[in-house]
PDB file of N, CA, C and O in Angstrom:
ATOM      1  N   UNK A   1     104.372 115.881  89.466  1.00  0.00           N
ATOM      2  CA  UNK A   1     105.655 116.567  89.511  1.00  0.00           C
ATOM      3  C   UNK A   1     105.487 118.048  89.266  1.00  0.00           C
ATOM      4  O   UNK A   1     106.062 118.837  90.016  1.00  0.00           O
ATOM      5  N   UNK A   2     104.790 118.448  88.337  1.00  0.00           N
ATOM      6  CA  UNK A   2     104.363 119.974  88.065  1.00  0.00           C
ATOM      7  C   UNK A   2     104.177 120.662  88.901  1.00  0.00           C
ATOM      8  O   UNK A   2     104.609 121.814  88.943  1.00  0.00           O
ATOM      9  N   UNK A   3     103.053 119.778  90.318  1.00  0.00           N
ATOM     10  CA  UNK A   3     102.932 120.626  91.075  1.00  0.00           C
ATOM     11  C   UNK A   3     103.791 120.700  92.831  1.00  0.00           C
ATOM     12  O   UNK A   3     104.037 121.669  93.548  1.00  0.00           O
ATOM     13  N   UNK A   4     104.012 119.431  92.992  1.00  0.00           N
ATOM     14  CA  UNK A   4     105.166 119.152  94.049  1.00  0.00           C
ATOM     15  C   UNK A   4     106.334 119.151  93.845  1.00  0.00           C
ATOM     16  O   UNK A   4     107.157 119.074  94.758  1.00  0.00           O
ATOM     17  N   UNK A   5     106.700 119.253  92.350  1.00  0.00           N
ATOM     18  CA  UNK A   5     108.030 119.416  92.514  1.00  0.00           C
ATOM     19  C   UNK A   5     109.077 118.418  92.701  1.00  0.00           C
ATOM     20  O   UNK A   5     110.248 118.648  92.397  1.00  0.00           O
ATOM     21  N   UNK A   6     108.770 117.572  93.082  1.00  0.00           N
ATOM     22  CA  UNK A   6     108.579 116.325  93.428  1.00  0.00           C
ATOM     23  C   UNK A   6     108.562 114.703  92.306  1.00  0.00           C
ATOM     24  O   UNK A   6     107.399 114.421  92.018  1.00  0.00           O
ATOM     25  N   UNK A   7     109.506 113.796  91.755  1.00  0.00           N
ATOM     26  CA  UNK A   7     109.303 113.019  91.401  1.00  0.00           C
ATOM     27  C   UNK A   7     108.339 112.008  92.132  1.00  0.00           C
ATOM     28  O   UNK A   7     108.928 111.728  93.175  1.00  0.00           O
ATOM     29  N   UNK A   8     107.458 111.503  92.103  1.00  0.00           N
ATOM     30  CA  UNK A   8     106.237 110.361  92.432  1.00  0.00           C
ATOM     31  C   UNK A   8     106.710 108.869  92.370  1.00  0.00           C
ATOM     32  O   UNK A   8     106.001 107.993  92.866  1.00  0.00           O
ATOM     33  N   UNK A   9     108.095 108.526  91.668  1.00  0.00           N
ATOM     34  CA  UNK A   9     108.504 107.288  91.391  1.00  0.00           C
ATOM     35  C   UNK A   9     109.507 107.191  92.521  1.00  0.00           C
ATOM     36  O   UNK A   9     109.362 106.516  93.540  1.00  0.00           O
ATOM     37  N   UNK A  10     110.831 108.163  92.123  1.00  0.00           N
ATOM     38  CA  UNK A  10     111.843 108.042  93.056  1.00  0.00           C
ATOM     39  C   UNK A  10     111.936 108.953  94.458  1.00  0.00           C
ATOM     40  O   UNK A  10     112.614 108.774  95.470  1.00  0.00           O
ATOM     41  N   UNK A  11     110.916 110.071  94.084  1.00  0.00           N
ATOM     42  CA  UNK A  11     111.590 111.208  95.353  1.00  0.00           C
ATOM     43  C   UNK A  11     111.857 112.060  95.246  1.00  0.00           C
ATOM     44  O   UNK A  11     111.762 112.862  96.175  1.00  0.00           O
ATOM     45  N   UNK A  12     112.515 112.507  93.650  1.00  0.00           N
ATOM     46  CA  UNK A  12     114.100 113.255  93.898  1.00  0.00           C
ATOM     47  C   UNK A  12     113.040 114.125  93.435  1.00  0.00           C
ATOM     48  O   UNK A  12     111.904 113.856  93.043  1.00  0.00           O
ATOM     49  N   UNK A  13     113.827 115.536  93.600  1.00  0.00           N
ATOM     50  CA  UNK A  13     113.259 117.102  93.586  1.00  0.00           C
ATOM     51  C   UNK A  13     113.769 117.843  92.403  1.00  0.00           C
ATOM     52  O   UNK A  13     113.515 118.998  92.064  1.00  0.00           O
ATOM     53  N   UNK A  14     114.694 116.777  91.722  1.00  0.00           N
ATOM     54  CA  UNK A  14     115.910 117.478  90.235  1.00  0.00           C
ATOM     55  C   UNK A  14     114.714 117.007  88.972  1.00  0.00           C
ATOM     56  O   UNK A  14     114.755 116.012  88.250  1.00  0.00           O
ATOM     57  N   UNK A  15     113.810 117.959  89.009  1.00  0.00           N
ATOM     58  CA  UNK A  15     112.512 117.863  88.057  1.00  0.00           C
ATOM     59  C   UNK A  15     112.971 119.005  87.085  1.00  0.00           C
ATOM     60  O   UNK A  15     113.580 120.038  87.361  1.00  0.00           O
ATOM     61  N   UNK A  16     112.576 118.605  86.025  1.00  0.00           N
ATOM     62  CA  UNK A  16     113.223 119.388  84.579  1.00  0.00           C
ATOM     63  C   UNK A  16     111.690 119.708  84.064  1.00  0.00           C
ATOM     64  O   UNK A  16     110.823 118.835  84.047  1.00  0.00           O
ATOM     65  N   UNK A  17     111.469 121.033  83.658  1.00  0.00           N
ATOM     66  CA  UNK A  17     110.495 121.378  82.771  1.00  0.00           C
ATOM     67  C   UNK A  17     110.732 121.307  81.337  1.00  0.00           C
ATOM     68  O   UNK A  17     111.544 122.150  80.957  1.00  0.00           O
ATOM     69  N   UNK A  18     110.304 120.613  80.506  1.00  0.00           N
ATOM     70  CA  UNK A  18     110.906 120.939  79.274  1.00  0.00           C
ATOM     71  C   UNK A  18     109.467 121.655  78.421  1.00  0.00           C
ATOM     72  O   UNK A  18     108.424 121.021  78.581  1.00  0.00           O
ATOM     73  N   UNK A  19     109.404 122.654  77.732  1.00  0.00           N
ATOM     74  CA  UNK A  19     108.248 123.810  77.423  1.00  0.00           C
ATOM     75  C   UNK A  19     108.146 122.985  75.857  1.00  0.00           C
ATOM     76  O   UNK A  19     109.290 123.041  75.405  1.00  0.00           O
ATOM     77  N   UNK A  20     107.539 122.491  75.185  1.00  0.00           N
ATOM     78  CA  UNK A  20     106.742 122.689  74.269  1.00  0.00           C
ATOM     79  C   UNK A  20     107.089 123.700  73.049  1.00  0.00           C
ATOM     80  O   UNK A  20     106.782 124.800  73.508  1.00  0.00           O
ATOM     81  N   UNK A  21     107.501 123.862  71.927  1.00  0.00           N
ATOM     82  CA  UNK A  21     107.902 124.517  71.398  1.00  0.00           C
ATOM     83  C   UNK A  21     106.878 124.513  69.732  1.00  0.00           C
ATOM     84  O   UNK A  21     106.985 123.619  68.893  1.00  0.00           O
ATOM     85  N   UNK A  22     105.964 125.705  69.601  1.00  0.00           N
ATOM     86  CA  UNK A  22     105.246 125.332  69.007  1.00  0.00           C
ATOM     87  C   UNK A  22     105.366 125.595  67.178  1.00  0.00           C
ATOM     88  O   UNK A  22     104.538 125.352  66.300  1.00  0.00           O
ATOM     89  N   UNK A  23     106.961 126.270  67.083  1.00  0.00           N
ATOM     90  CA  UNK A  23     107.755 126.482  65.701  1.00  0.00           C
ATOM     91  C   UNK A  23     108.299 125.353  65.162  1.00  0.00           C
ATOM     92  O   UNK A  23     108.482 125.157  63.961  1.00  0.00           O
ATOM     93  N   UNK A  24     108.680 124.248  66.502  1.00  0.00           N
ATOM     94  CA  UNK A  24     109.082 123.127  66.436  1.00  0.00           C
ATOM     95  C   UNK A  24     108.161 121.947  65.323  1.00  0.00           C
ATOM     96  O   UNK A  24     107.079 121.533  65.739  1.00  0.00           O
ATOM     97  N   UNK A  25     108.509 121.622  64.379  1.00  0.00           N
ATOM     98  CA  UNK A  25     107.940 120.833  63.882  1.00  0.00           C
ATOM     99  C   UNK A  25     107.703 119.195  64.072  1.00  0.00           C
ATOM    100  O   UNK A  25     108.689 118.461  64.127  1.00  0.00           O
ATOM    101  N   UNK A  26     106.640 118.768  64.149  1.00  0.00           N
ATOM    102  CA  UNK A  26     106.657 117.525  65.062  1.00  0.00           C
ATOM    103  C   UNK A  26     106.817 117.422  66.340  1.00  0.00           C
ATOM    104  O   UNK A  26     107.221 116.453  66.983  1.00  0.00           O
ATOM    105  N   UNK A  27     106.380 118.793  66.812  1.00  0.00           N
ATOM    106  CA  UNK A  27     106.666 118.584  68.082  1.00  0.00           C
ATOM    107  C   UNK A  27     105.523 118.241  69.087  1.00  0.00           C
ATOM    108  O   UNK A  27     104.370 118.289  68.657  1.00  0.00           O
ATOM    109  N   UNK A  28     105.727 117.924  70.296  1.00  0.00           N
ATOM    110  CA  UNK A  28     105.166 117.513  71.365  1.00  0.00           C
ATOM    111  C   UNK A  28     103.487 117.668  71.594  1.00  0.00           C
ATOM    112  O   UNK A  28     103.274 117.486  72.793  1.00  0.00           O
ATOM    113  N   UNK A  29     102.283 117.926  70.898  1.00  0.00           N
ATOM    114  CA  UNK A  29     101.763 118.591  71.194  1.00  0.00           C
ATOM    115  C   UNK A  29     100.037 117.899  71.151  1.00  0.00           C
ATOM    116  O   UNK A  29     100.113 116.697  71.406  1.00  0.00           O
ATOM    117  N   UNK A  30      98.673 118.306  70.922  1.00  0.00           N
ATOM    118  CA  UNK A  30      97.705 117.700  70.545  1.00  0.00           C
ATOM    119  C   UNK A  30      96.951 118.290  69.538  1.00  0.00           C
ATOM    120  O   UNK A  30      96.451 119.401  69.712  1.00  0.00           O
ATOM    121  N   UNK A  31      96.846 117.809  68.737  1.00  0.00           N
ATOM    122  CA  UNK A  31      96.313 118.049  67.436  1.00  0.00           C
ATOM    123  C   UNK A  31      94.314 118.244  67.649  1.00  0.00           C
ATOM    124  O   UNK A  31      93.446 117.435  67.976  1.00  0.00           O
ATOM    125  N   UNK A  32      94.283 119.407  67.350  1.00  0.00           N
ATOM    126  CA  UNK A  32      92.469 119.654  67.393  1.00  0.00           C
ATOM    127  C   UNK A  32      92.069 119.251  66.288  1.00  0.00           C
ATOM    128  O   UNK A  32      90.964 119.754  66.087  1.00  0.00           O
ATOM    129  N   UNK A  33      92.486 118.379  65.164  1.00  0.00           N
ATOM    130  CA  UNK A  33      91.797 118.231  63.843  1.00  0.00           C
ATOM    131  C   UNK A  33      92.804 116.824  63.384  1.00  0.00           C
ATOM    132  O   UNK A  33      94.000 116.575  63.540  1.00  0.00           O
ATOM    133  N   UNK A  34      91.584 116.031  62.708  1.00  0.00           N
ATOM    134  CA  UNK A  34      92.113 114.954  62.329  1.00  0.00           C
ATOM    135  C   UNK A  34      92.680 115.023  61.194  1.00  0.00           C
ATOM    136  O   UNK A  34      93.701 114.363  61.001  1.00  0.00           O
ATOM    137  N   UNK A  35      92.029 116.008  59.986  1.00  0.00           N
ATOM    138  CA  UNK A  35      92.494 116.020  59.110  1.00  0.00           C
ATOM    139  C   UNK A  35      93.893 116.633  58.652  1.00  0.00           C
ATOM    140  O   UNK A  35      94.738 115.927  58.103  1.00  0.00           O
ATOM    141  N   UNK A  36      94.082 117.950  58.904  1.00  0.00           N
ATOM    142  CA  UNK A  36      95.163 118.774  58.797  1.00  0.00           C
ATOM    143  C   UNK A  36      96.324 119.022  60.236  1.00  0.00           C
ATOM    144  O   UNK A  36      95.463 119.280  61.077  1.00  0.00           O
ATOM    145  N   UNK A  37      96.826 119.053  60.527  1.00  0.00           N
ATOM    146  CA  UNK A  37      98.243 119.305  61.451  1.00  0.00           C
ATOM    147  C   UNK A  37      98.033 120.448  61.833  1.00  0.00           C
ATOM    148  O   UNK A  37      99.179 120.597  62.259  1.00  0.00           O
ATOM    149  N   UNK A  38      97.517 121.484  62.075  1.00  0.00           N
ATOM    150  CA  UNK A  38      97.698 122.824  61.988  1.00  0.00           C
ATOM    151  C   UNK A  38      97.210 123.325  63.289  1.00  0.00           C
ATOM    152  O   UNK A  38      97.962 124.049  63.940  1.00  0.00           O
ATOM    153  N   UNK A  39      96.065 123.032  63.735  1.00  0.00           N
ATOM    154  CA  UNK A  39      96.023 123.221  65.653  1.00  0.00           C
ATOM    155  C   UNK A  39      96.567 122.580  66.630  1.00  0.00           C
ATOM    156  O   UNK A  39      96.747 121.363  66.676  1.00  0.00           O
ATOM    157  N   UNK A  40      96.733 123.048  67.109  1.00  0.00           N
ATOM    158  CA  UNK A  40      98.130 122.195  68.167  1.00  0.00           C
ATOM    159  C   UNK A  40      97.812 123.115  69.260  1.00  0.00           C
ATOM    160  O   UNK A  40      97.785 124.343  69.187  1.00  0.00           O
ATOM    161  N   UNK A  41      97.587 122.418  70.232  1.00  0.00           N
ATOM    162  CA  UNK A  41      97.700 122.232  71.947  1.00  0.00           C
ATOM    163  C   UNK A  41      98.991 122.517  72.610  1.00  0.00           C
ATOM    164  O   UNK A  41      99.317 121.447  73.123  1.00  0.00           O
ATOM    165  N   UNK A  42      99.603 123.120  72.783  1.00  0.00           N
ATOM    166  CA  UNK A  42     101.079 122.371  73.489  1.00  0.00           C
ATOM    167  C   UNK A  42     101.455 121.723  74.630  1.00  0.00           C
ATOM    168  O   UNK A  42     100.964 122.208  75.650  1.00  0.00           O
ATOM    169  N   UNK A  43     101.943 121.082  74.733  1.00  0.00           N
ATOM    170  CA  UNK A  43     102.121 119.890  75.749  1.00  0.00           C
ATOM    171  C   UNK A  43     103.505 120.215  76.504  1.00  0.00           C
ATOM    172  O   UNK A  43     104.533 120.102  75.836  1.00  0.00           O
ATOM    173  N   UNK A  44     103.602 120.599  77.807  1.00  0.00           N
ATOM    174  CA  UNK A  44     105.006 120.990  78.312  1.00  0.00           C
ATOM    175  C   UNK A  44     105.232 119.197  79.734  1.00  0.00           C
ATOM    176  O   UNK A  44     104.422 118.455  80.291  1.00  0.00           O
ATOM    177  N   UNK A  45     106.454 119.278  79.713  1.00  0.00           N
ATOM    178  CA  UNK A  45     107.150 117.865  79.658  1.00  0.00           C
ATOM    179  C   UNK A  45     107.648 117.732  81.265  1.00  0.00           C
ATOM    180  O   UNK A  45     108.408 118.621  81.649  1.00  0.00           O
ATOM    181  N   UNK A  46     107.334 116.854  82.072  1.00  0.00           N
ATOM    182  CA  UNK A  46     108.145 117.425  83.537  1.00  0.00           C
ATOM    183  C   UNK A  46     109.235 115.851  83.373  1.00  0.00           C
ATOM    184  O   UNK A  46     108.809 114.720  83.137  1.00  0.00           O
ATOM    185  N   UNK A  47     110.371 116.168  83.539  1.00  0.00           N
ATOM    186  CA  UNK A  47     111.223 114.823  83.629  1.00  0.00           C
ATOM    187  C   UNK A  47     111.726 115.092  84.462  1.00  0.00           C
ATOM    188  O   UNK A  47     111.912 116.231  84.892  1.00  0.00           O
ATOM    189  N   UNK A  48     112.367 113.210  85.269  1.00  0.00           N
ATOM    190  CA  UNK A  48     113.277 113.285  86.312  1.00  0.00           C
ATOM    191  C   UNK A  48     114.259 113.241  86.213  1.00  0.00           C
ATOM    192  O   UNK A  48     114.623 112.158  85.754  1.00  0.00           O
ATOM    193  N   UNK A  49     115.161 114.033  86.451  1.00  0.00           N
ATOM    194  CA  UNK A  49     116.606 113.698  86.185  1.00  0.00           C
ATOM    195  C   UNK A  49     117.183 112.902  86.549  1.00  0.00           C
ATOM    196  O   UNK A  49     118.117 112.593  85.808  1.00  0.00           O
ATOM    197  N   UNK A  50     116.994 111.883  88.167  1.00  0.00           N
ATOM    198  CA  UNK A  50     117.336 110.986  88.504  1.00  0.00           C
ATOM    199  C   UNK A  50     116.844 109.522  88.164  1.00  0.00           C
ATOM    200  O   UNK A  50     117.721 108.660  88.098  1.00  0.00           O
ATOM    201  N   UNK A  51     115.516 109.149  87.939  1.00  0.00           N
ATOM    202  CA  UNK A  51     115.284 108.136  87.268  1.00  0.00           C
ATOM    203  C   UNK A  51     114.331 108.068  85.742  1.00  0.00           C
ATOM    204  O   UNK A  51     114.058 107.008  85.178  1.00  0.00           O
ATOM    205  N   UNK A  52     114.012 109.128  85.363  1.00  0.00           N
ATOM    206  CA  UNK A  52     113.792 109.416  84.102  1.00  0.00           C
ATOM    207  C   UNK A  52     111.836 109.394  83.747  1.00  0.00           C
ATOM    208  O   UNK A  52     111.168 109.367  82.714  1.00  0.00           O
ATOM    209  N   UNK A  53     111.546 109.422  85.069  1.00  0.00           N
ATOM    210  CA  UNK A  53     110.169 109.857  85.087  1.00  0.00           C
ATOM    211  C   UNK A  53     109.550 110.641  84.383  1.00  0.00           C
ATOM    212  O   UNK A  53     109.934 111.808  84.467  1.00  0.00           O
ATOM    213  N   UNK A  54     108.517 110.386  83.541  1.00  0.00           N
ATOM    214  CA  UNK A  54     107.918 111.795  82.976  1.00  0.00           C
ATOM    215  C   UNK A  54     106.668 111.600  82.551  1.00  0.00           C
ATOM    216  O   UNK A  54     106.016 110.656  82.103  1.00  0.00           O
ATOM    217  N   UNK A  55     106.388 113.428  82.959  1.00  0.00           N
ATOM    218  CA  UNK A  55     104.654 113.621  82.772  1.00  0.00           C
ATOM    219  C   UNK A  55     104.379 114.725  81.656  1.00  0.00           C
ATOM    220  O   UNK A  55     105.083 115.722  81.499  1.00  0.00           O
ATOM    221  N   UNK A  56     103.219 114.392  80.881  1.00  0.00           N
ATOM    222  CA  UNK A  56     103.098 115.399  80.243  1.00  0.00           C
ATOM    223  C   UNK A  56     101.814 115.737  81.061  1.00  0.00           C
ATOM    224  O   UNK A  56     101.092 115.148  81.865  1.00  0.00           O
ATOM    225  N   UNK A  57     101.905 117.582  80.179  1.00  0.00           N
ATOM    226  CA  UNK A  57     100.949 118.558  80.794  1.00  0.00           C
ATOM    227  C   UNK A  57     100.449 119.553  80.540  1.00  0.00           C
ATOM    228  O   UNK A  57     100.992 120.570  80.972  1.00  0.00           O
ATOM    229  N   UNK A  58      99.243 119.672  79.758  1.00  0.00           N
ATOM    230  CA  UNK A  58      98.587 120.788  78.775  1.00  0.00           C
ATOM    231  C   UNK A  58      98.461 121.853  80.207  1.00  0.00           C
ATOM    232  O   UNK A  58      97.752 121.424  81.118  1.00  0.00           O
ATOM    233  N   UNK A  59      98.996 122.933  80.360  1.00  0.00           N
ATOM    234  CA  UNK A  59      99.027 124.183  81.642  1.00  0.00           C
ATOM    235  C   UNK A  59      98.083 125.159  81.839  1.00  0.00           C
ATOM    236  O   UNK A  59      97.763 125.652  82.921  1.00  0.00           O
ATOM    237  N   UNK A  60      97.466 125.527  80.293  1.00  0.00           N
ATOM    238  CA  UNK A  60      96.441 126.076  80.246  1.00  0.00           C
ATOM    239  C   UNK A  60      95.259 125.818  80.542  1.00  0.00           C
ATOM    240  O   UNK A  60      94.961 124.767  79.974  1.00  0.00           O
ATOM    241  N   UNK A  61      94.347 126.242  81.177  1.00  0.00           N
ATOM    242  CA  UNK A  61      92.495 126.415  81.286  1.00  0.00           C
ATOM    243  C   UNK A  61      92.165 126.170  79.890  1.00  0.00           C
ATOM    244  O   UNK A  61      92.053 125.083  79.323  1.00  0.00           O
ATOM    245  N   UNK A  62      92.042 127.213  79.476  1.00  0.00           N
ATOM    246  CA  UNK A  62      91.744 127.280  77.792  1.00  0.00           C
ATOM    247  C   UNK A  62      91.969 126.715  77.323  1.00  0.00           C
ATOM    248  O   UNK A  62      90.939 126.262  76.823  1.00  0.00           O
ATOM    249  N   UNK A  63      93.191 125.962  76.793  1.00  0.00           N
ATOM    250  CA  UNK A  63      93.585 124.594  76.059  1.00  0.00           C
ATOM    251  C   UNK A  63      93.371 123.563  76.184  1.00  0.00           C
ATOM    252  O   UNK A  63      93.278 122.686  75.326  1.00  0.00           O
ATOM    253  N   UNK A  64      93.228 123.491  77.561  1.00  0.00           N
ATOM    254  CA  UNK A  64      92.171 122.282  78.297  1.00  0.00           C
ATOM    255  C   UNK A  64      90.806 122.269  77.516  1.00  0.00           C
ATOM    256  O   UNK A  64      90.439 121.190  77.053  1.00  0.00           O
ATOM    257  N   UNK A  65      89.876 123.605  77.300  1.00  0.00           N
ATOM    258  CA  UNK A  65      88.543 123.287  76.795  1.00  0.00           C
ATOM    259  C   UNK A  65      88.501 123.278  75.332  1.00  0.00           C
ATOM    260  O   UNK A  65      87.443 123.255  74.703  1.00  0.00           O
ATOM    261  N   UNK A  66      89.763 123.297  74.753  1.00  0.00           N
ATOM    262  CA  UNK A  66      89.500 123.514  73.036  1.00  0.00           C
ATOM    263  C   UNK A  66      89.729 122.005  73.099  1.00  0.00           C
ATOM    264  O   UNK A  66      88.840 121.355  72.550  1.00  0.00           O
ATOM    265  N   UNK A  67      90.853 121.216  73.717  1.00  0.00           N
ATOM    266  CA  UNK A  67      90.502 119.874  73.591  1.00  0.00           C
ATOM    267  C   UNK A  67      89.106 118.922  74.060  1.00  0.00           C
ATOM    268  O   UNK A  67      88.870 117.735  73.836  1.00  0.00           O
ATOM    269  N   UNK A  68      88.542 119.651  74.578  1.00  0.00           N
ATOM    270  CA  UNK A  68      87.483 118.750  75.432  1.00  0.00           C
ATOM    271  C   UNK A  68      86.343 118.613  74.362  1.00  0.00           C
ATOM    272  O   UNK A  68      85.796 117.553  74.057  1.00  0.00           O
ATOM    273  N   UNK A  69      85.961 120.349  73.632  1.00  0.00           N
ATOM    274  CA  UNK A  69      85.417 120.622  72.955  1.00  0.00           C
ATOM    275  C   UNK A  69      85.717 119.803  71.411  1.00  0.00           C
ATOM    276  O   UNK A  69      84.848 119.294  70.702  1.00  0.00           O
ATOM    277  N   UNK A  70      87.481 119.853  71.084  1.00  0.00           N
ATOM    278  CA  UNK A  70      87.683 119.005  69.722  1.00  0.00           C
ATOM    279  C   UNK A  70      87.245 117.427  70.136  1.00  0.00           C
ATOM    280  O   UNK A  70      86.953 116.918  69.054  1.00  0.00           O
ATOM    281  N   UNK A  71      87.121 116.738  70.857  1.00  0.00           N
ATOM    282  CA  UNK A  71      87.916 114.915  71.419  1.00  0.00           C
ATOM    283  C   UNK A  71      86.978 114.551  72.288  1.00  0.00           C
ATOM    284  O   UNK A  71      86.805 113.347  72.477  1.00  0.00           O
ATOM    285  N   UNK A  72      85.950 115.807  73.199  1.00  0.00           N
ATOM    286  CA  UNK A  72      85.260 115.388  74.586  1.00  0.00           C
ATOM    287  C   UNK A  72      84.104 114.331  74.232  1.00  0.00           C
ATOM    288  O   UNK A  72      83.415 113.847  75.129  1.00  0.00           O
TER     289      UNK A  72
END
């Protein structure tokens, strides 16, 4: 969906970004450390508005390799 725009289940094109909010506590995100809470990844959200499809999606390059590097 991120990148077509496009729901994959139903079709529909009424795709919602929802961003990751990283002040947000408990929020959406991937944790680089088992022990403490404190690195966080953020994770931005694509939903369908018509049948309620959803993908998550780390957007960054870079955030991509701090996880690969914490988890790979």
């Amino acid at each position: 969906m991120k990148n077509t725009k496009r729901c994959p289940v139903c079709g529909s094109t009424d795709v919602i970004r929802v961003p990751d909010d990283a002040h947000r506590y408990l929020s959406n995100g991937i944790f680089l450390t088992r022990a403490l809470m404190v690195k966080r990844i953020p994770v931005a959200r694509y939903v369908c508005h018509d049948c309620g499809y959803l993908e998550n999606w780390v957007e960054n390059q870079h955030e991509r390799d701090k996880i690969k590097r914490a988890w790979g």
